[in-house]
C-alpha positions in Angstrom: 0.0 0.0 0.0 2.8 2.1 1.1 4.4 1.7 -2.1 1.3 2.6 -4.1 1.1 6.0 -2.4 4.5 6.6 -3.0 4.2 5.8 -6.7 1.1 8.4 -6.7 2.6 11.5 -5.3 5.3 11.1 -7.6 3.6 10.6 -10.6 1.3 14.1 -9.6 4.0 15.6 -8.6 5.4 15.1 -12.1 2.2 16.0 -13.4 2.3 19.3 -11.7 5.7 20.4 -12.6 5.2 19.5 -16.0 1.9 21.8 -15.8 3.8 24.7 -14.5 7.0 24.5 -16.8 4.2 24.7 -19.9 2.1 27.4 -18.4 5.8 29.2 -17.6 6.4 28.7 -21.1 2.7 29.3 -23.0 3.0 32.8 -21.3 7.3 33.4 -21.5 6.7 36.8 -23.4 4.3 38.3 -20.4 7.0 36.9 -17.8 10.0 38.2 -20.0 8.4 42.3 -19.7 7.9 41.7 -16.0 10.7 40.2 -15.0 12.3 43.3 -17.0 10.8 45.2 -13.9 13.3 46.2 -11.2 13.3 47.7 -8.1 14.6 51.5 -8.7 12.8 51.6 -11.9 10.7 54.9 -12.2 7.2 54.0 -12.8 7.3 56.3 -16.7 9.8 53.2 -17.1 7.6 50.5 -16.0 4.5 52.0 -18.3 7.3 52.5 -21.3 8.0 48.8 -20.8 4.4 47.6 -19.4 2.0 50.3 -20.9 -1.3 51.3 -19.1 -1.9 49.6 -16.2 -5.3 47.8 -16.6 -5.8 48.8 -13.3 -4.5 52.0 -10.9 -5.0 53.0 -7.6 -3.0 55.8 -5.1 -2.6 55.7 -1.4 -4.9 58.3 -0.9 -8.1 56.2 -3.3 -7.0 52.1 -2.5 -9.6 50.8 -1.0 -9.0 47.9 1.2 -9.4 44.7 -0.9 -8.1 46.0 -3.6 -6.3 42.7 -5.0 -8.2 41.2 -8.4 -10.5 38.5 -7.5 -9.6 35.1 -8.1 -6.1 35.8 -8.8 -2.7 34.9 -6.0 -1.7 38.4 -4.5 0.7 39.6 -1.8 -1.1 41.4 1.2 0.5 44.8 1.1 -0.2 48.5 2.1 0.2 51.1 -0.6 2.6 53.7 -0.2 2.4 55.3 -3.3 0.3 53.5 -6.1 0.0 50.1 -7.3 -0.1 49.6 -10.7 -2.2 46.4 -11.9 -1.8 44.7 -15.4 -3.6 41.0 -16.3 -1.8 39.6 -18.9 -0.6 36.3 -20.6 -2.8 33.2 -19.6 -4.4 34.0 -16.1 -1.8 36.4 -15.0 -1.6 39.6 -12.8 1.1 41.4 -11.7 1.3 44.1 -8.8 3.8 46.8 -9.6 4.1 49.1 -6.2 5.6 52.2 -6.6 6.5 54.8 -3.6 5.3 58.8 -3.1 8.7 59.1 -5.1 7.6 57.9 -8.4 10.5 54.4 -7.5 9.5 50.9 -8.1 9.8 49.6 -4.4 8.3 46.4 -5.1 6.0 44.1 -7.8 4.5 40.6 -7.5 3.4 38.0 -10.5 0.5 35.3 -9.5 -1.4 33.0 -11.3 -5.3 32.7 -11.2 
């Protein structure tokens, strides 16, 4: 039995990792412009490289749940503004920038 389980977890685990190396790989051009995204960018840089946000909000008009629903986020405050772009298949990415216009911070998640 034991060796039954065993032979199970690897073959989904297999399964799983195959399943993330071809959705890394159907969506490569979307992770290629955001990986392109560095701290101590300015955010004209990140909208040269990104364009528009799909998605914008300041400090002063976040409200509190302000993550897109049914994607992964990171739980974080906003300083300055957080710019939002869906992209690629079932993507977001989180691009914080500080009061000082300075990319302090992003995150990419999956839906």
């Amino acid at each position: 039995m034991a060796a039954v389980v065993v032979a199970l977890v690897a073959v989904w685990a297999g399964l799983r990792l195959f399943g993330e190396r071809e959705f890394r790989q159907s969506n490569q051009p979307y992770f290629d412009k955001v990986d392109g995204i560095k701290v101590g960018m300015t955010k004209a840089d990140v909208i040269r490289r990104m364009g528009q946000p799909d998605r914008k909000y300041t400090a002063a008009n976040v409200p509190d749940d302000y993550y897109v629903e049914g994607y992964a986020f990171k739980r974080r405050k906003v300083d300055g503004e957080v710019l939002i772009y869906l992209g690629g298949m079932d993507l977001v990415a989180y691009i914080y920038v500080n009061r000082a216009g300075i990319v302090d911070d992003k995150f990419v998640g999956g839906s």
